[in-house]
C-alpha positions in Angstrom: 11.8 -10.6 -0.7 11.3 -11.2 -4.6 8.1 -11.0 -6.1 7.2 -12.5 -9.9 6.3 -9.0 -11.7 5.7 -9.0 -15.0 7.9 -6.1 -17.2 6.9 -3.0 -18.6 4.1 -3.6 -21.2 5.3 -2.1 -24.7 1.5 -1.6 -24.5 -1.3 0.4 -22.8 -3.2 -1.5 -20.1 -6.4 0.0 -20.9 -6.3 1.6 -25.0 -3.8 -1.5 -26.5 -1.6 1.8 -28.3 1.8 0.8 -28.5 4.0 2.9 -26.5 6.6 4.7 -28.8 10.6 5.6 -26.8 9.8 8.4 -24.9 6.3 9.1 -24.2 4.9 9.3 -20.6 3.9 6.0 -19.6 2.2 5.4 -15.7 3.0 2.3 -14.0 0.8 1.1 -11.4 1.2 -1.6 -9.0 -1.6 -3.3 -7.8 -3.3 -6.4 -6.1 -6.3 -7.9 -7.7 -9.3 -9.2 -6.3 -7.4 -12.9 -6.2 -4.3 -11.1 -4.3 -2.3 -11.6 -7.4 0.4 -8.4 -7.5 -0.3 -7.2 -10.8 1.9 -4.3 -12.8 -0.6 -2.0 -15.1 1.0 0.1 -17.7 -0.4 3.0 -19.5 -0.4 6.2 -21.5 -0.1 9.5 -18.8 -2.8 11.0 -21.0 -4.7 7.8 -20.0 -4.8 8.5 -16.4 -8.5 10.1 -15.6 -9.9 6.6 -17.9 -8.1 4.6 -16.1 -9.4 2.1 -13.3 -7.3 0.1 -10.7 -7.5 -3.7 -10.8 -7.7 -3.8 -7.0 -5.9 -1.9 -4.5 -2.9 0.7 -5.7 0.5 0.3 -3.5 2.4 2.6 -5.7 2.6 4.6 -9.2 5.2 6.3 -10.8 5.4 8.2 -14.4 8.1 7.8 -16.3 9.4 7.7 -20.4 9.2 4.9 -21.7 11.9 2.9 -23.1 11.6 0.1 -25.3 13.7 -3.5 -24.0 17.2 -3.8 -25.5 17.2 -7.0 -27.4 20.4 -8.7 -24.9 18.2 -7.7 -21.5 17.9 -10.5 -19.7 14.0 -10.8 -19.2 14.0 -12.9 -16.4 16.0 -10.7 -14.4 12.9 -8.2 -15.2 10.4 -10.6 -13.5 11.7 -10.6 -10.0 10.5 -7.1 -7.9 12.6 -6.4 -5.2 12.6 -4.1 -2.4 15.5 -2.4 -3.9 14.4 -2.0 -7.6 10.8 -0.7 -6.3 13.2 2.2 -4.4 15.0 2.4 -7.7 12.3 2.4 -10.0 10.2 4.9 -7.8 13.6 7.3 -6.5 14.7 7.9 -10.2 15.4 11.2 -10.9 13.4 10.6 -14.5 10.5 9.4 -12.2 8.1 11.9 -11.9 7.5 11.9 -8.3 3.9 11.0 -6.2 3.2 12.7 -3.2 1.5 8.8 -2.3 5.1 7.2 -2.9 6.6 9.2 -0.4 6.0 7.2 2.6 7.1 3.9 0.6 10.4 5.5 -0.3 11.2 6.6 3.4 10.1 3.2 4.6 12.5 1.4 1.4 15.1 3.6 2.3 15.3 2.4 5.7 14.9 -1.2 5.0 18.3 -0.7 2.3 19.9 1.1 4.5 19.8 -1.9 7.1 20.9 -4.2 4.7 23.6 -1.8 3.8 22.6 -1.5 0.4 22.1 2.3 0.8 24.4 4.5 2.5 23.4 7.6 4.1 25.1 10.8 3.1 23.4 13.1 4.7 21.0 15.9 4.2 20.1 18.5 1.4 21.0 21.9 2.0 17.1 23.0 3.0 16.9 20.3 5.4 14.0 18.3 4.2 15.3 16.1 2.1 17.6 12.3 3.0 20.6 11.9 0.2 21.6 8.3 0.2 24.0 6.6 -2.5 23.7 3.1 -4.2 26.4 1.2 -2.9 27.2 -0.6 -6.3 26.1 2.0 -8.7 27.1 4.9 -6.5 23.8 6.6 -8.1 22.5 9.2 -5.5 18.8 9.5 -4.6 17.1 11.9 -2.3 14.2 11.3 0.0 11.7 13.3 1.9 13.0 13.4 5.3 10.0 12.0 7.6 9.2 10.5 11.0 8.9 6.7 11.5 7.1 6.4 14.4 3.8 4.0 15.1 1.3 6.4 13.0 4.0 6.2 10.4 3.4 2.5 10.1 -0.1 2.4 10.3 -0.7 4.5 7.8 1.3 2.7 5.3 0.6 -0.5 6.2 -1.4 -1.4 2.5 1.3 -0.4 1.0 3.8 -2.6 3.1 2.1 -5.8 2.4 4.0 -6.0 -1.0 7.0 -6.3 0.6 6.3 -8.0 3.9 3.0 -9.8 3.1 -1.2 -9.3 4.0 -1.0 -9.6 7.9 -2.3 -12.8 9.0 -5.6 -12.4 10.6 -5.8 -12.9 14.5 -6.6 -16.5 15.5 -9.7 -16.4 17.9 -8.8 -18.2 21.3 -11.1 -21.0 21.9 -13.6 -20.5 24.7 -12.6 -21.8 28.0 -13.6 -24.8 29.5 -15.9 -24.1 31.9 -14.6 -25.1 35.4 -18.0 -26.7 36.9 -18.8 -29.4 34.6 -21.9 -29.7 33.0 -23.1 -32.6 34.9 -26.4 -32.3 37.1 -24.9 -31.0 40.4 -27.6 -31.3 43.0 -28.3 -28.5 44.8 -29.2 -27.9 48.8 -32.9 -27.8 49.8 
């Protein structure tokens, strides 16, 4: 599934300071009040003035680097499942404990489509180390159960990728099997 995203903003979100190569920027993505999925860029420092747009799938903290002038910006537009896991597994990524269940759950999903391999675990157990199978890059995730609670805990944060569940249609009443006709009754 693609979704229009707009790129990183060379910009704060919230102050307008111009983000210089390097300095901690936090990336949140969001869904306004008109269900639009918006990306909101700012300064780390930024972070306790800062106020969502709507709901917050996912944030990550990273440095900033400025476009190269040949990057094709079209091909930034386009969010997919896989460069969410890339963007939010990146070792340069500083990691958010509220990501984690996203990342297990986009790791799975790649690894279906065979776009992740599975090479097993870290040493300690606890964490998943799966490689990239056209870059070869190796990310590691928190090893996790995905059972039912799993799911339901995540589930705002799976609409991104999947969609808002549909709300439940309500069944139209029954027709009543005695008509509403005057029946006459015994005296």
């Amino acid at each position: 599934m693609d979704l229009p995203l707009h790129p990183q903003s060379p910009v704060s979100h919230l102050t307008g300071h111009a983000f210089a190569d390097g300095e901690r920027v936090t990336s949140y993505l969001t869904r306004s009040d008109t269900g639009e999925v918006v990306r909101q860029d700012i300064l780390a420092t930024e972070e306790t003035d800062f106020k969502a747009l709507g709901f917050v799938f996912c944030s990550w903290t990273h440095p900033f680097k400025p476009r190269a002038m040949h990057e094709n910006p079209d091909r930034a537009l386009k969010l997919t499942a896989e460069n969410l896991f890339v963007t939010l597994a990146d070792p340069t990524t500083e990691s958010d404990p509220a990501n984690i269940p996203l990342l297990q759950f986009l790791a799975l999903m790649l690894e279906r489509k065979k776009i992740l391999k599975p090479r097993g675990m870290t040493e300690d157990g606890l964490r998943n180390i799966f490689a990239h199978s056209k870059t070869h890059q190796l990310y590691e995730v928190v090893a996790g159960d995905l059972n039912e609670e799993f799911f339901i805990k995540i589930q705002d944060q799976l609409s991104i990728l999947v969609g808002a569940p549909k709300p439940k249609a309500v069944a139209p009443a029954a027709p009543s099997p005695i008509p509403d006709a005057d029946v006459p009754t015994p005296t």
